[in-house]
C-alpha positions in Angstrom: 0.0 0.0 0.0 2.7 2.3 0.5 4.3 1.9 -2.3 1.0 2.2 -4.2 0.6 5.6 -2.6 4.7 6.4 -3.3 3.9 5.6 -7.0 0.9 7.5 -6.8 3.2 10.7 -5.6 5.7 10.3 -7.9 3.3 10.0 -11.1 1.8 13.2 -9.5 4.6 15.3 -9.3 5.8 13.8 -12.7 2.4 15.9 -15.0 3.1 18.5 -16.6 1.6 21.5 -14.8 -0.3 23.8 -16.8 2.0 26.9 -17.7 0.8 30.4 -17.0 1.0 32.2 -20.9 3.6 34.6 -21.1 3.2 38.6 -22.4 3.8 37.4 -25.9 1.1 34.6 -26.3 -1.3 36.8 -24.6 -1.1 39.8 -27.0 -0.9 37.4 -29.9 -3.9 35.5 -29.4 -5.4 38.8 -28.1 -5.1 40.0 -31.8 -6.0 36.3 -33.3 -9.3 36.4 -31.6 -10.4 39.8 -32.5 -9.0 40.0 -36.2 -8.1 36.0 -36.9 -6.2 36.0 -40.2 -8.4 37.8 -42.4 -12.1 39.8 -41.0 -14.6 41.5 -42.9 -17.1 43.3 -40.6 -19.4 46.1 -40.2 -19.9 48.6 -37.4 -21.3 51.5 -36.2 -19.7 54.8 -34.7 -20.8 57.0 -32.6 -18.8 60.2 -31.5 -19.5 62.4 -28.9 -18.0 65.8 -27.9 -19.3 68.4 -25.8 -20.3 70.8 -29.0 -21.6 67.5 -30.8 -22.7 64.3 -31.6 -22.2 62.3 -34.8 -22.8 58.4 -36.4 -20.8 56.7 -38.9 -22.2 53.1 -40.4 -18.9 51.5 -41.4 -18.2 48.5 -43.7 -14.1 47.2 -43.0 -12.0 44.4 -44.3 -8.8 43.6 -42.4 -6.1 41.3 -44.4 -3.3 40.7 -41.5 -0.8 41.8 -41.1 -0.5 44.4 -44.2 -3.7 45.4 -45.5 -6.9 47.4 -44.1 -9.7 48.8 -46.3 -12.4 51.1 -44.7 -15.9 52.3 -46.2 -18.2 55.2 -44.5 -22.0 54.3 -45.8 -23.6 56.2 -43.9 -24.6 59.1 -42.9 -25.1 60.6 -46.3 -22.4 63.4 -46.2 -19.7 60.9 -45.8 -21.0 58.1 -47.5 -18.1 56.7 -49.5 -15.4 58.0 -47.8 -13.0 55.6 -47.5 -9.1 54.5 -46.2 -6.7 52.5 -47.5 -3.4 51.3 -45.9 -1.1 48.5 -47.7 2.0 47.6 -45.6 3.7 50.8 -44.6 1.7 53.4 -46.6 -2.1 55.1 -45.6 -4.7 57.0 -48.4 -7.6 58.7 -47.5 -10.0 59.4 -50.4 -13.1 62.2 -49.9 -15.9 61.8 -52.6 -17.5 64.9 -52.4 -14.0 66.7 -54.0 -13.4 63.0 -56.0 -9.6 63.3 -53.8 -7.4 60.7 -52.6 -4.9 61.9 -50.2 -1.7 60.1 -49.0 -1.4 60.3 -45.0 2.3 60.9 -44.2 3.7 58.9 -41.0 3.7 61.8 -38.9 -0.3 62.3 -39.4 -0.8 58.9 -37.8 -2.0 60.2 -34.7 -4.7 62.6 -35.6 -8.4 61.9 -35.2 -10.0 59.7 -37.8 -13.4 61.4 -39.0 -13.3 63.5 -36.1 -13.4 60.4 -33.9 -11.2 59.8 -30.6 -9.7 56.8 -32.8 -6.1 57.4 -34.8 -5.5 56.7 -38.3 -2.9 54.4 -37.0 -5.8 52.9 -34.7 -8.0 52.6 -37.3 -6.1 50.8 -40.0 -3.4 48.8 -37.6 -0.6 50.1 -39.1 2.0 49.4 -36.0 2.6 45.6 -35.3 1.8 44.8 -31.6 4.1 41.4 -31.8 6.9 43.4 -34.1 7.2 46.2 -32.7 6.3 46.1 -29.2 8.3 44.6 -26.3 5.5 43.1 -23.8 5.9 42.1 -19.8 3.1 41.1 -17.9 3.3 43.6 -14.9 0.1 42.4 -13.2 -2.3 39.5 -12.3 -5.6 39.2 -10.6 -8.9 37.1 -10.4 -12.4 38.8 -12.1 -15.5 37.3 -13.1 -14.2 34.0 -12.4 -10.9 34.2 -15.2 -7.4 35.5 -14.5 -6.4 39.0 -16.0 -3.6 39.8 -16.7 -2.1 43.7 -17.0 0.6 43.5 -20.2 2.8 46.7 -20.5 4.0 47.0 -24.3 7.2 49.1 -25.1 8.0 50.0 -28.3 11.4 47.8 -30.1 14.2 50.1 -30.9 13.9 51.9 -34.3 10.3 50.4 -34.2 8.3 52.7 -36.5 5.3 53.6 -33.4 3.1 56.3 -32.4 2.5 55.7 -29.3 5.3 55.2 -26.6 3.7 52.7 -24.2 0.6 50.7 -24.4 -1.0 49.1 -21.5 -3.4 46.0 -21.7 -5.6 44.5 -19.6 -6.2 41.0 -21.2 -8.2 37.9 -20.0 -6.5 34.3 -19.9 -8.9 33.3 -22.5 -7.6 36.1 -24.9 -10.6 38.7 -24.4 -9.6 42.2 -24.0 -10.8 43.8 -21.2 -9.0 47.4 -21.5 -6.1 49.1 -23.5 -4.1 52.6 -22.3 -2.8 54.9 -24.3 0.9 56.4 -23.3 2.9 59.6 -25.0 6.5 59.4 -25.3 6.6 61.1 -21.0 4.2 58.0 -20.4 1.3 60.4 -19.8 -2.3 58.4 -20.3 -3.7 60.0 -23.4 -6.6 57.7 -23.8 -8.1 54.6 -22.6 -10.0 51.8 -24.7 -12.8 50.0 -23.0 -14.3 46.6 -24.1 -17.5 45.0 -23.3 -20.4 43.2 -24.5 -18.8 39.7 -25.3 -21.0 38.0 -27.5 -20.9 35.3 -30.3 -19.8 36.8 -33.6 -19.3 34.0 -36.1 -17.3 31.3 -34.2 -16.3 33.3 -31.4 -16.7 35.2 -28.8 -15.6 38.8 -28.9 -16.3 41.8 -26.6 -18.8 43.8 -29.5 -19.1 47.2 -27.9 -15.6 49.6 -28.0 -15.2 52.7 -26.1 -12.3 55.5 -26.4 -12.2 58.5 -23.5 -9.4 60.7 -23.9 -8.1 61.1 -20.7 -7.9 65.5 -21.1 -11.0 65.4 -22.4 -13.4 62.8 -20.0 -16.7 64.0 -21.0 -16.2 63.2 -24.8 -15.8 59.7 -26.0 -16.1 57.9 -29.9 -17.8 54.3 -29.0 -17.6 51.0 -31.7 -20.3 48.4 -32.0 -19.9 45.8 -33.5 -23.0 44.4 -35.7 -21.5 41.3 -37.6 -18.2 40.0 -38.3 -17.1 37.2 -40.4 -13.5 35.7 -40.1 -11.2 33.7 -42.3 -13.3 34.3 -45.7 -12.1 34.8 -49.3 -11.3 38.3 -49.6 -12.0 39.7 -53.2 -9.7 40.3 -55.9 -9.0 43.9 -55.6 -10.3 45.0 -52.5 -7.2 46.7 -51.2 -6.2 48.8 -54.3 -6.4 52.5 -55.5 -8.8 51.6 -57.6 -11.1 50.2 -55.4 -11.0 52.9 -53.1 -11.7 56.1 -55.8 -14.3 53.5 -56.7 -17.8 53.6 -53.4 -20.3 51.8 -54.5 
């Protein structure tokens, strides 16, 4: 009998343990769950100031890692207004004056349509695995799940806007919350997710909300209304063309 119970201890101390994730796996399968490998979705936007208030109805396609294609249908003053970033470069095209307009890298950071999101926000055009370095700085138990706080530094050289980002990220891969940081690590804005629901094959959090942190009584909020992942994306859809081209 003891050494039934020896073996028993032994065989015990022998399993593998299940492994905490580290930073990197958490941001990574952060940004697999909410965009997968290809997405093509559409969403509402709703900005609020303390002048005004405004909705977009959005159409987007995301082709990962180098290729993001945005459509404004609605309201009708904007409708076909749309962005365009392949790799490295962003265009912006206005219908009403039939322009397209190239966005240099250091106009990155101002507002997209007026909104509290960046162009760089809007199109993705920083690399959270390539650029960023990411620690987790911070662990604790809500809603039954471990979060986890990830602080992201930027990589030497790495071609960023923003100088740190701050995530709050559940062991399952659901974003909780995402900071903001200048290059003094002063909080310029802060990203709240909620309302995880089942979009496709998944669960993502479907409602988005930006607060700049100066500016706490204005906010731009994302909801998501469908979302397909992993489809074929057409022939064409991220090109000059297509984007002079709303339909």
């Amino acid at each position: 009998m003891f050494r039934h119970f020896t073996s028993v201890v032994i065989l015990l101390f022998a399993m593998p343990l299940h492994a905490a994730p580290t930073a990197n796996e958490l941001i990574v399968g952060m940004e697999k769950l909410m965009w997968s490998n290809n997405s093509h979705g559409v969403f509402s936007m709703s900005i609020k100031t303390q002048y005004w208030e405004r909705q977009l109805e959005l159409e987007a396609w995301l082709d990962r890692p180098g290729k993001t294609f945005v459509r404004i249908h609605a309201p009708r003053k904007e409708k076909g207004v749309g962005s365009l970033r392949i790799e490295g470069e962003m265009w912006n095209y206005l219908p009403r004056v039939d322009r397209t307009i190239k966005i240099p890298p250091s106009m990155m950071l101002q507002p997209w349509m007026g909104s509290d999101f960046s162009n760089d926000d809007l199109v993705k055009e920083s690399s959270l695995e390539n650029d960023y370095q990411h620690t987790i700085s911070e662990s604790y138990q809500q809603d039954g799940k471990t979060v986890y706080r990830i602080t992201s530094t930027p990589k030497p050289e790495a071609p960023v806007v923003w100088g740190k980002l701050e995530f709050l990220i559940y062991e399952d891969f659901v974003p909780l919350q995402q900071s903001f940081f200048d290059e003094r690590e002063r909080a310029v804005k802060v990203l709240d997710y909620s309302e995880i629901r089942l979009m496709d094959d998944r669960y993502i959090p479907t409602r988005w909300r930006m607060v700049p942190q100066d500016k706490k009584d204005q906010s731009t909020e994302i909801v998501v209304k469908s979302i397909r992942f992993d489809q074929p994306l057409a022939d064409g859809l991220f090109s000059l063309r297509n984007l002079r081209n709303p339909r």
